[in-house]
C-alpha positions, 0 to 999 in steps of 0.5 A, a space after each residue: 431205552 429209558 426206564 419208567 417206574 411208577 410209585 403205586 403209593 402216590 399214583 392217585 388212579 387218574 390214568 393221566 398217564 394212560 391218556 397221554 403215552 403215544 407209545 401205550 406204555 402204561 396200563 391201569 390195573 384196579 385203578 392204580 398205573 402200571 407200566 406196560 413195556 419199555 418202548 419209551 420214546 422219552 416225551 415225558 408226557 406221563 411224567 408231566 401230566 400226573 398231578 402226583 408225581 408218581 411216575 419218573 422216566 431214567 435221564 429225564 428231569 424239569 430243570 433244565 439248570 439255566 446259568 443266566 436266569 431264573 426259570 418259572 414253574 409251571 406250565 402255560 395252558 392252551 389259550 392261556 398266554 399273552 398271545 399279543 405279547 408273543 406276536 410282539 416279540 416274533 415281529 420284533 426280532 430281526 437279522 442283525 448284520 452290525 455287531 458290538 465288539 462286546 463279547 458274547 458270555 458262554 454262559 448265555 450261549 449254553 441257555 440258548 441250547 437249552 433253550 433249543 432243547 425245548 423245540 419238537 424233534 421228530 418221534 421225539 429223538 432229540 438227535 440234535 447237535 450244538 457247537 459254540 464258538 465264543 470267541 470272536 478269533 475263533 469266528 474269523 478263523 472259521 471264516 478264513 476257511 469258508 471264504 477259502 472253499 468259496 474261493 475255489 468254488 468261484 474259480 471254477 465257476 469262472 470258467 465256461 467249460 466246466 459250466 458247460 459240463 456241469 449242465 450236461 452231467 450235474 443239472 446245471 447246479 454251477 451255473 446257476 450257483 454262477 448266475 444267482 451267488 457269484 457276483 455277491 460272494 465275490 464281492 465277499 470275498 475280495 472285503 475278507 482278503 483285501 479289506 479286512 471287511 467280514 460280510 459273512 459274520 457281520 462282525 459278530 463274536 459268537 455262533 451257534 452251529 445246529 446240527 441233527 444226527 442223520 439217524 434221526 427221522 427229520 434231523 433238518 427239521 428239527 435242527 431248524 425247530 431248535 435254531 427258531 426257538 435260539 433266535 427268539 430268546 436271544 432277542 430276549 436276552 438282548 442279543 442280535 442274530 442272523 443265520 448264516 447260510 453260506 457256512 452250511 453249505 461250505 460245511 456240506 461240500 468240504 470234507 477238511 472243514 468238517 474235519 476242522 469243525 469236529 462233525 461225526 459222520 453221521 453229523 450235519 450242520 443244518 443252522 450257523 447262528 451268527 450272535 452278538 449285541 446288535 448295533 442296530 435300532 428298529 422304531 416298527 416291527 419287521 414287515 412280510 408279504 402278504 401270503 394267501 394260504 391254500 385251503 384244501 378239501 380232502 374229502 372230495 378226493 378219491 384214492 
């Protein structure tokens, strides 16, 4: 549990701090900011709205110490950005599946993490994990064992009886694995082993595993918050991405490469990045579909 202090000679009395605590640590007192209790949740709400920096929070701190750039002081207000500049590099940024040999420096894999700590995580646990794989003989080594999980899987849905039982006893889960993945992750497999050909990876030298620790509130969301805020900077950085989804699932199914990769137990990987210097061009930016959304009225309803 953090320790909050307030300097009583530098509290201005604006109650800022007051306002803004989700958890109602702080009291005012003949004008001056007090601390109510302990049961911080480690925002840092209080410690960014005083204007006089009367209120610090043990283990938290601005700077964030980015090797790679120089960070601005100061914060962007509601309504005050280049909204159009944002969208821009939001539509800008695609799945990269051809990569430059170059290598990934760690010093820009550790700003990413940075960079992810920056996203929101439920009641604000910051319970995430990151591992990074810098190498690109590390990131096919990883490979070899996630096409070697893929491999047994495949064998088994090959085989028509333990489809059937599948069906009857485990909702159908290894057939519809057989009708929706099978064929493609075969494909994968015979380029891994009898071509040389990485169709997991796509060639790229580095990733950035994101995980979340089961104890918090939403650990999946929050891994995946982070991974968004990842994927955007590295456009900026001049890096390329693509989530690599089979991994996450090999890593939730095999207990030995858990083991490999060093997960806790209480430790799930929720996001494999996939990075490198993209050898891919774009002239416009990515297209969707249209998506209508549903607008609800949730005062006609009764309880």
């Amino acid at each position: 549990m953090s320790i909050i202090r307030v300097d009583p000679s530098l509290c201005t009395g604006c109650g800022q701090c007051v306002k803004v605590c989700p958890n109602s640590c702080f009291v005012s007192v003949d004008r001056i900011s007090q601390v109510s209790h302990m049961r911080c949740m480690e925002c840092g709400h209080c410690l960014a709205a005083c204007p006089a920096g009367a209120v610090t929070v043990e283990g938290l701190g601005l700077d964030l110490g980015f090797h790679t750039f120089s960070e601005y002081a100061g914060v962007i207000g509601p309504g005050k950005g280049d909204l159009a500049d944002l969208v821009r590099v939001m539509r800008s940024r695609r799945s990269v599946r051809h990569y430059k040999p170059q290598p990934v420096p760690l010093a820009m894999l550790e700003d990413l993490v940075k960079i992810g700590t920056t996203a929101p995580s439920g009641t604000n646990c910051q319970l995430w994990t990151f591992a990074l794989v810098d190498q690109r003989e590390d990131v096919v080594a990883l490979g070899d064992r996630v096409a070697h999980f893929f491999q047994k899987l495949n064998r088994k849905a090959e085989n028509p009886l333990l489809r059937t039982l599948a069906r009857v006893f485990a909702g159908d889960r290894l057939g519809r694995y057989y009708r929706n993945h099978y064929e493609t992750v075969q494909r994968g497999l015979d380029a891994w082993y009898d071509k040389g050909e990485d169709h997991l990876f796509h060639g790229a030298p580095a990733l950035i595993l994101v995980g979340g620790s089961t104890r918090g509130s939403c650990p999946g969301e929050d891994a995946l918050l982070a991974s968004g805020q990842i994927l955007l900077a590295a456009h900026h950085m001049g890096l390329g991405t693509c989530l690599i989804g089979f991994v996450v699932e090999a890593l939730k199914h095999d207990g030995s490469l858990r083991a490999a990769v060093g997960l806790a137990e209480d430790e799930e990987i929720f996001a494999v990045i996939a990075l490198g210097y993209g050898d891919e061009t774009y002239a416009v930016p990515a297209p969707r579909k249209v998506v209508v959304p549903r607008v609800l009225r949730m005062g006609t309803l009764s309880v």
